[in-house]
C-alpha positions as CSV (number, residue, x, y, z in Angstrom):
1,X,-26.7,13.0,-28.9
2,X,-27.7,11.3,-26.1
3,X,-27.3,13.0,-22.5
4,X,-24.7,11.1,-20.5
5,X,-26.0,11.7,-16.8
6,X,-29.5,9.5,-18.3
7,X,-27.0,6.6,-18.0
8,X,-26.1,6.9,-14.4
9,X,-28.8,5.4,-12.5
10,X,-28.3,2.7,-9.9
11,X,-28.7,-1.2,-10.0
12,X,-32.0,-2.6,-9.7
13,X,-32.2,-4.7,-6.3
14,X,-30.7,-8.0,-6.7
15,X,-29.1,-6.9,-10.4
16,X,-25.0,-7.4,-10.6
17,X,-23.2,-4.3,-12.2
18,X,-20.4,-7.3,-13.3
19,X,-23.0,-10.6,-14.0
20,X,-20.3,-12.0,-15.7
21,X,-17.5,-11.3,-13.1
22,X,-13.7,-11.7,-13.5
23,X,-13.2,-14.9,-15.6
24,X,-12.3,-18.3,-13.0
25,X,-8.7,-18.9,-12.9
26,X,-7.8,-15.4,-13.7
27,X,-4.7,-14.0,-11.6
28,X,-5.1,-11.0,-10.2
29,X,-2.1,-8.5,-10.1
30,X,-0.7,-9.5,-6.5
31,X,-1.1,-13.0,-7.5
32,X,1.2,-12.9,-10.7
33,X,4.0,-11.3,-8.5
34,X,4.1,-14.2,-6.3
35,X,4.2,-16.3,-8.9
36,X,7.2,-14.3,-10.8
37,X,8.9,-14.3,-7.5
38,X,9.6,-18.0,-7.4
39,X,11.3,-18.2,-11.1
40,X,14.6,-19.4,-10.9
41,X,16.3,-17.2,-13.0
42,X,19.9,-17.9,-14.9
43,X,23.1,-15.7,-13.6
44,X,26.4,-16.0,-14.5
45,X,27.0,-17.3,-10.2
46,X,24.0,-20.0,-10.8
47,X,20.2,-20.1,-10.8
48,X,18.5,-17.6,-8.0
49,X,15.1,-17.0,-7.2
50,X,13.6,-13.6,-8.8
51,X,12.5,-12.8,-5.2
52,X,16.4,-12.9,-3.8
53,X,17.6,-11.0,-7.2
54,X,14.9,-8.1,-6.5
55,X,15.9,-7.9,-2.8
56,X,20.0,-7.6,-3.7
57,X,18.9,-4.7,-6.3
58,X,16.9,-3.0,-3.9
59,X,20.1,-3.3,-1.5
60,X,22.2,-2.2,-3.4
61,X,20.6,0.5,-4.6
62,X,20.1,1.8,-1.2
63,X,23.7,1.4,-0.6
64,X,24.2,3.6,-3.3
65,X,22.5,6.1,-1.8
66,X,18.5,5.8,-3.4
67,X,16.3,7.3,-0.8
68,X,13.4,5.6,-2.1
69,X,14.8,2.2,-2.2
70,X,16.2,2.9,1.6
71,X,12.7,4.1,2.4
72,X,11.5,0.6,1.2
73,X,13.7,-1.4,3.4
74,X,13.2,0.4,6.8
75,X,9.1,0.3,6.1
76,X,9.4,-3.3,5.9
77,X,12.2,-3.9,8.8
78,X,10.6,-1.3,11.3
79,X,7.4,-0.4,10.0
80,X,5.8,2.4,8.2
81,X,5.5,5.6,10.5
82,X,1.8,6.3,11.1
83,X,0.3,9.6,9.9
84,X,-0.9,12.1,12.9
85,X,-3.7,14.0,12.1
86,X,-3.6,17.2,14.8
87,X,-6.9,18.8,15.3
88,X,-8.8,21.4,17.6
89,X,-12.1,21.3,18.4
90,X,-14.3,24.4,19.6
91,X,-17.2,23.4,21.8
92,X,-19.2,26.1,24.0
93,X,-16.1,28.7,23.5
94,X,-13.8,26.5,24.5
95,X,-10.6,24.9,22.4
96,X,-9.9,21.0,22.7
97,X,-6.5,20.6,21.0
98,X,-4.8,17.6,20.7
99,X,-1.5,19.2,19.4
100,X,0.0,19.9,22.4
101,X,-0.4,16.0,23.5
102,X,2.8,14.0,23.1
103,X,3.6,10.1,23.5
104,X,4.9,10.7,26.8
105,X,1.6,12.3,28.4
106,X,0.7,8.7,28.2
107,X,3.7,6.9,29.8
108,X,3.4,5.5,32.8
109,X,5.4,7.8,35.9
């Protein structure tokens, strides 16, 4: 049996680890949603678009309660929150922390 680690060796300069590449005309994943999102698709009120009959189920299962699909709609109306990261840093004996720093240490007086 042959030892797997003598296959991990790098490219040789100038050598492709995919020469032949994703085929042309190929859609990629985010491509074929856009594509399913303009289908007009058959209800019993008339044709709609995919796109407005995925938005009306995500509604209304936020009206329902779903935390996840409310979750969905305020990220795209307001914004995803960004993540903090609070650190301290030690230099010479001494503490830099940056968790006592708020948003208003900031604002102007």
């Amino acid at each position: 049996m042959a030892n797997p680690i003598d296959n991990l060796t790098p490219w040789k300069k100038g050598q492709s680890g995919n020469p032949g590449g994703r085929p042309k005309g190929k859609l990629n994943l985010n491509a074929m949603l856009e594509k399913f999102m303009e289908n007009e698709i058959d209800t019993p009120k008339g044709k709609k678009q995919a796109a407005e009959l995925f938005i009306e189920g995500l509604f209304k299962n936020a009206l329902k309660g779903n935390s996840t699909a409310i979750n969905q709609i305020i990220d795209r109306l307001a914004g995803k929150v960004k993540d903090q990261i609070k650190q301290d840093i030690k230099m010479d004996g001494v503490i830099f922390s940056d968790a006592e720093k708020t948003d208003t240490d900031n604002a102007p007086s």
